[in-house]
C-alpha positions in Angstrom: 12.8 4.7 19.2 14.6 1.5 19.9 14.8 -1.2 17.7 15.6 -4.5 18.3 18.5 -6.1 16.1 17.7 -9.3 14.9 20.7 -9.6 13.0 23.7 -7.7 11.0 22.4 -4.1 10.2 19.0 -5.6 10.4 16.8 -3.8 13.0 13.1 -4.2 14.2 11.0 -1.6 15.0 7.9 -2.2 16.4 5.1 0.3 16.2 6.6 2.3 14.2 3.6 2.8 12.2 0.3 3.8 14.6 -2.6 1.4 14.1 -4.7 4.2 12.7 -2.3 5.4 10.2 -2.0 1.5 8.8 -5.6 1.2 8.7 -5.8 4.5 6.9 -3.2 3.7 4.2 -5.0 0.1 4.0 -8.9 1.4 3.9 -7.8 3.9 1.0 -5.8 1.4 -1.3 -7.9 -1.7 -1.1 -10.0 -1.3 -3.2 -8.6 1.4 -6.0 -8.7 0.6 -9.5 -4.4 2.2 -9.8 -3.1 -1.1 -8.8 -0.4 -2.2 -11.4 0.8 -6.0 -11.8 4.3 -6.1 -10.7 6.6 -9.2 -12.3 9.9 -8.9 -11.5 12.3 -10.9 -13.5 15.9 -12.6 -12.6 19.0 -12.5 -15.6 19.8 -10.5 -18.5 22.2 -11.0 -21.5 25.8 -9.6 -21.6 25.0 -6.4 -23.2 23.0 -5.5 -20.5 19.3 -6.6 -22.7 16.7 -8.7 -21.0 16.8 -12.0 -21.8 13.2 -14.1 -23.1 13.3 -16.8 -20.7 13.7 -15.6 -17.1 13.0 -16.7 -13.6 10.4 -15.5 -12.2 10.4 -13.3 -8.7 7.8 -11.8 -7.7 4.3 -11.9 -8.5 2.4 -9.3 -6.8 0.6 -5.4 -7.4 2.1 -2.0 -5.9 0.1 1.3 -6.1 2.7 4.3 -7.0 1.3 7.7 -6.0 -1.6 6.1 -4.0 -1.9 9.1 -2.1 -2.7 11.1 -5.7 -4.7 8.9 -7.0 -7.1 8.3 -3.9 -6.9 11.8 -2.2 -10.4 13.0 -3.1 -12.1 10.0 -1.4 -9.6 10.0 1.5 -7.9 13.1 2.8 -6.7 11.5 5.3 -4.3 9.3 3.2 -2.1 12.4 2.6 -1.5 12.7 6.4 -0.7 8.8 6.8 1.6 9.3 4.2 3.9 12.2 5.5 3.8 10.2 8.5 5.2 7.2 6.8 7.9 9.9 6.0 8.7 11.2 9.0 9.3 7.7 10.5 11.5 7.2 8.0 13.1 10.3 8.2 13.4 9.5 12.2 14.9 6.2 11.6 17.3 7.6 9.4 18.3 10.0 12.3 18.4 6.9 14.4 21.0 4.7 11.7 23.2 7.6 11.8 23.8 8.4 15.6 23.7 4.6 16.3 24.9 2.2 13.6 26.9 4.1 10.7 26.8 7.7 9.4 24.4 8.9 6.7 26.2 10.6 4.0 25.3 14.3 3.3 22.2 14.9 0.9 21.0 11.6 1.2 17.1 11.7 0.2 14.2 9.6 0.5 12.5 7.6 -2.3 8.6 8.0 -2.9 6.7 5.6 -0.5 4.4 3.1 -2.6 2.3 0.4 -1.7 2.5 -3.2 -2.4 -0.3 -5.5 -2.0 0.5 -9.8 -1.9 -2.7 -12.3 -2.4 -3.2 -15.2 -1.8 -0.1 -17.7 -3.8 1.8 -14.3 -4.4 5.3 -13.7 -3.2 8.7 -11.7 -4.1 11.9 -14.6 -4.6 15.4 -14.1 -2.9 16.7 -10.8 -4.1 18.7 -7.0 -3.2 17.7 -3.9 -2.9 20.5 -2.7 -4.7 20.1 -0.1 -7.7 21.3 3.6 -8.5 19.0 5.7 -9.0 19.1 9.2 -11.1 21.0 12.2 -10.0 24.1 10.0 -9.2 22.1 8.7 -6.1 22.3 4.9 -4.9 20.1 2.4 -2.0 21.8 3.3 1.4 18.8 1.0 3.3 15.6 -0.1 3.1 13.0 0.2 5.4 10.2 -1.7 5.0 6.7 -1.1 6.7 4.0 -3.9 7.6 0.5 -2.7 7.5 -1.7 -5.4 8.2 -1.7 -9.0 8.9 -2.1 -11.9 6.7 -1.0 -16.1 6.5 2.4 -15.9 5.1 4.6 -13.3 3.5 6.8 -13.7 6.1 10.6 -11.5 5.3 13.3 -14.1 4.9 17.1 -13.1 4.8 18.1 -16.5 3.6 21.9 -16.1 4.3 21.2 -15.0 7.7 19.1 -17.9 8.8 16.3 -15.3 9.5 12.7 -15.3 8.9 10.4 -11.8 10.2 6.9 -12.1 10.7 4.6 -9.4 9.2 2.7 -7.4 12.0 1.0 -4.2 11.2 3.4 -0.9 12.5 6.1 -3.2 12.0 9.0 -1.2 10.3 12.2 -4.0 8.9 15.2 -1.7 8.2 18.4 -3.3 6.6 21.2 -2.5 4.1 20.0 -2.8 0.1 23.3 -3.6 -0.8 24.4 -7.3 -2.1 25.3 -8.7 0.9 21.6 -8.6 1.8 19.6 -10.8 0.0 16.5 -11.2 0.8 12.9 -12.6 0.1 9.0 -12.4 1.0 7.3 -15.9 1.3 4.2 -16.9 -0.2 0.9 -15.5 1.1 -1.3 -18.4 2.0 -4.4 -16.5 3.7 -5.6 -13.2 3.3 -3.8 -10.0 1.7 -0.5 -8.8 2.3 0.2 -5.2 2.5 3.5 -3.6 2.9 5.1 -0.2 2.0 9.3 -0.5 0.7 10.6 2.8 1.1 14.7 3.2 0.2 17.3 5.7 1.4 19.5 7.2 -1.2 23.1 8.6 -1.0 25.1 9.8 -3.5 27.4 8.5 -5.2 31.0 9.7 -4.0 30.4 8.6 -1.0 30.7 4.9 -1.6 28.5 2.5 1.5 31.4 0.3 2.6 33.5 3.5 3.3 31.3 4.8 5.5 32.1 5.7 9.0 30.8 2.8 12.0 29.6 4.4 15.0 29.3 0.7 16.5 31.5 -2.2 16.7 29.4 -4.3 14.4 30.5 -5.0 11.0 28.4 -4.3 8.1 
């Protein structure tokens, strides 16, 4: 596995998905009745309350537990899935002999599926959030299943833009340095899987040991 680094602690990995396995995931979702609308919203008051009138980010669906929901009508889906782990788990492996070290009982978040159509897009955003159990976002990696007109990954600050391409896996830090965004799908559907890398706590990101010379 070797990625090409396209800028800071952002990697590319082609195929890191087999064609197969994407079509799989694709074929079983498309046409489930479990997708959600997903509107992600930008401010909040001071105490921490939403506020009424917010900017609008993201306009899109994601499938949680897809490979629950849709099991019975494809049993393969549970198999694309756990591969969609493993490569994660792989790349993980791959972070921490080569860029920085993964702190002990990191974890993986549930994989999900997102689906973009036509005029839908995520705004410029991060990754970053703690999760339960004391755990925060170490990285994100991002998979690409299919390809559509648009929806294109944008680090703004970077001056970078990543085309989707299906088996294409986008791995990057979720912290706030790392804002990022996915353009506007213009033709076709759009479907992606985030998946995020937890540590905990105590062991704070920026602390963490380099095993390159690049800065984070």
């Amino acid at each position: 596995m070797t990625p090409l680094r396209v800028g800071p602690d952002i990697f590319v990995f082609d195929s890191a998905l087999p064609p197969g396995v994407c079509q799989s995931i694709v074929e079983a979702v498309k046409h489930s009745d479990k997708w959600r609308h997903a509107e992600v919203v930008h401010g909040s008051r001071a105490n921490g309350d939403p506020q009424r009138t917010r900017e609008l980010l993201s306009t899109r669906s994601y499938l949680r537990n897809c490979m629950i929901s849709t099991l019975s009508q494809h049993p393969q889906l549970e198999a694309a899935i756990g591969t969609v782990r493993d490569t994660v788990k792989s790349i993980t492996t791959w972070w921490d002999h080569n860029v920085c070290e993964v702190p002990p009982g990191w974890s993986i978040e549930e994989p999900y599926v997102v689906r973009y159509e036509v005029g839908q897009q995520f705004a410029r955003h991060t990754d970053i959030r703690r999760i339960h159990k004391g755990h925060n976002r170490l990285f994100t990696v991002l998979f690409y299943l299919n390809e559509s007109l648009g929806g294109d990954l944008q680090f703004p600050d970077h001056g970078l833009t990543i085309t989707n391409k299906p088996g294409r896996a986008v791995m990057f830090p979720s912290g706030d340095t790392y804002p990022h965004a996915s353009n506007m799908v213009v033709g076709g559907t759009k479907y992606s899987i985030p998946v995020w890398v937890h540590y905990p706590d105590h062991h704070p990101y920026y602390h963490l040991k380099r095993r390159d010379t690049h800065a984070c």
